[in-house]
N, C-alpha and C positions, 0 to 999 in steps of 0.2 A: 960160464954161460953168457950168452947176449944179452946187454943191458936193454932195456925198453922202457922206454920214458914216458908217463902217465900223467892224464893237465883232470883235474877235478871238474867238475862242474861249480855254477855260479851259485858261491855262497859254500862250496862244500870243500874238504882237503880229502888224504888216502885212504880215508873210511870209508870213501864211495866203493873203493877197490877190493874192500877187506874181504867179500864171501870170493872171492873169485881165484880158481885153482893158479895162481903163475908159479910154480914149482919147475916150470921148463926154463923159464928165465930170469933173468934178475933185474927185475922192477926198480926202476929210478923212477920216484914221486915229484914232481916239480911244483915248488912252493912259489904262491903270489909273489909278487912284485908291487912294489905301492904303485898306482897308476898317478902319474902326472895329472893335472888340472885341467879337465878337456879331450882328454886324449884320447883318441880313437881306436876304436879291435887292434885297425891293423898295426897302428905302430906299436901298441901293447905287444902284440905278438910277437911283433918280431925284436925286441925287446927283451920278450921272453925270451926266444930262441937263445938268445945271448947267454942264457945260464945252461943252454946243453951244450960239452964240449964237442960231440963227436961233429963228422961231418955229415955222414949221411946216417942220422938215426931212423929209427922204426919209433913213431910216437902215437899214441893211443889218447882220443881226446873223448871225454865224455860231456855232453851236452854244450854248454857254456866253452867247456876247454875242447870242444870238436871244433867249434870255430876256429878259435885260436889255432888250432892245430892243421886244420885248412888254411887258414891265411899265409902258415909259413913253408907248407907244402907249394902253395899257389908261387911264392917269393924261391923257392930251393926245389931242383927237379931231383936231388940228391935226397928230400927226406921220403919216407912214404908214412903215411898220416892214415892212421884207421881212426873213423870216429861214431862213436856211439849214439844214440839219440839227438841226434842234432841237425845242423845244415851245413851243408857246400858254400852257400851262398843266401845272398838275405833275400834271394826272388825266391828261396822254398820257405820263407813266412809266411803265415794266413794272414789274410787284408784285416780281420777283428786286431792282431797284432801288431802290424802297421802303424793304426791309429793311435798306438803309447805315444810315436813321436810329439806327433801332434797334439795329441791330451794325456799329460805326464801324470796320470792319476796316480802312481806307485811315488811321487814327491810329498802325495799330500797325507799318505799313511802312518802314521807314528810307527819306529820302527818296536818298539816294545809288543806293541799290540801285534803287526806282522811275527815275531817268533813265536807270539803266544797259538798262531793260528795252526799249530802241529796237524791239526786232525784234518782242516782242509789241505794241508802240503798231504799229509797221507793217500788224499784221496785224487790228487793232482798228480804225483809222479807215480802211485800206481803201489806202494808199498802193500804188502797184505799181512806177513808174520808179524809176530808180536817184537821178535828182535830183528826184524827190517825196520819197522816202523818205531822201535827205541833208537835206532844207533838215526836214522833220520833225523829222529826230534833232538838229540843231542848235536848235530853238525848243524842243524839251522837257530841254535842257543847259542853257540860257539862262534857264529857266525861275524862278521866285520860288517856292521851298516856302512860307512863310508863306501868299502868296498863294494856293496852290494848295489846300491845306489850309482858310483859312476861305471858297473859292467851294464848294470840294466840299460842308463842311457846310450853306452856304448855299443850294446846290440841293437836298439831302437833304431841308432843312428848310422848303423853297418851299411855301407855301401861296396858291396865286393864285386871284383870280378869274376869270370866266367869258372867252373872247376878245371880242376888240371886231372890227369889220368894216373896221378899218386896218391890219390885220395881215394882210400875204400868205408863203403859208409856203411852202418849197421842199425838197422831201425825197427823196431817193434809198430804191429798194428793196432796194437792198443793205446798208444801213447796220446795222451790228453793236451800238454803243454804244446808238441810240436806234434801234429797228427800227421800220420801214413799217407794220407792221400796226397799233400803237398811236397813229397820231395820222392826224390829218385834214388832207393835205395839199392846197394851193390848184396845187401844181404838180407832178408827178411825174418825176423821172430812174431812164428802167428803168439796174439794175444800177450807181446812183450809190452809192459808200461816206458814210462819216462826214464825211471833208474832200474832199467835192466842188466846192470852189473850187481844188483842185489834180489829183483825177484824173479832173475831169469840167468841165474847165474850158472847153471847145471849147463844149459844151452854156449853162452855166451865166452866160457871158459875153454871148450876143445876147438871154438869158431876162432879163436883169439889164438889160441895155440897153432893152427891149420894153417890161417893166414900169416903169422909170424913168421913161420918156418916154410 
């Protein structure tokens, strides 16, 4: 079967993946990378690349790692980059989002108290079952502040160029964190949340499959 390489979203690893049928292929999970001191999406990204062998893979990015996953699409006309609740580019930001750069309030949170906030992430990326919303609170407990802390600034700070035509995007209308109206999606899930690889996975599974293949 075809390998297909999957980037987590920010703060999360393969458990984002877990409800989702890939029985047609074989899932390669791509683990962080420590990020250097300063460093920006894009050279993370492509950085990252550096740990998939193939030359022209099929990479599947959800939120945080749809960026990433665009970034090295934008750099390789050889990869094709599907990504899930996320952006092309940092002009599909809301301007309320924009303003992190500028007033880094996520520096001045403790990070103890942020994983303690389960029930707000629940209600932010859109979870609704009881084991959506456990296997959530356990990847944001599990989580890497360090890590969390220089991706955050790192999207704040994304300066990307324009999308390229290997990038297929997949976005729910329900999505709170990055909402539907600001970005230009290739696929549309009415009433999909933020992590719609878990509450919209029934959908998200034969679209994933359709387009692979």
């Amino acid at each position: 079967m075809k390998k297909i390489y999957f980037i987590s979203g920010l703060g999360a690893d393969k458990r984002i993946f877990s409800f989702l049928d890939l029985s047609y292929c074989n899932p390669v999970f791509i683990d962080w990378i420590p990020p250097a001191k300063k460093e920006s999406l894009q050279h993370y990204a492509l950085r990252l690349r550096q740990t998939i062998p193939e030359n022209s893979p099929t990479i599947v990015g959800m939120s945080f790692g749809g960026m990433l996953a665009s970034e090295m699409a934008k750099a390789d006309p050889g990869i094709k980059a599907i990504i899930i609740s996320s952006n092309k580019s940092s002009k599909e930001f809301p301007s309320y989002l924009r303003v992190g750069k500028y007033l880094p309030v996520y520096k001045w949170i403790p990070f103890p108290l942020m994983k303690k906030g389960h029930i707000f992430y629940s209600w932010l990326f859109g979870t609704k079952g009881k084991a959506e919303r456990e296997l959530l609170r356990q990847i944001v407990a599990d989580s890497d502040p360090e890590f969390i802390k220089w991706a955050i600034e790192s999207i704040l700070h994304w300066e990307s160029g324009e999308p390229t035509r290997n990038i297929i995007h997949i976005h729910g209308t329900g999505d709170i964190l990055l909402p539907y109206r600001f970005v230009k999606a290739d696929y549309i899930i009415k009433g999909g949340k933020h992590v719609m690889p878990l509450d919209k996975h029934e959908e998200i599974s034969p679209l994933l499959k359709r387009l692979i293949h």
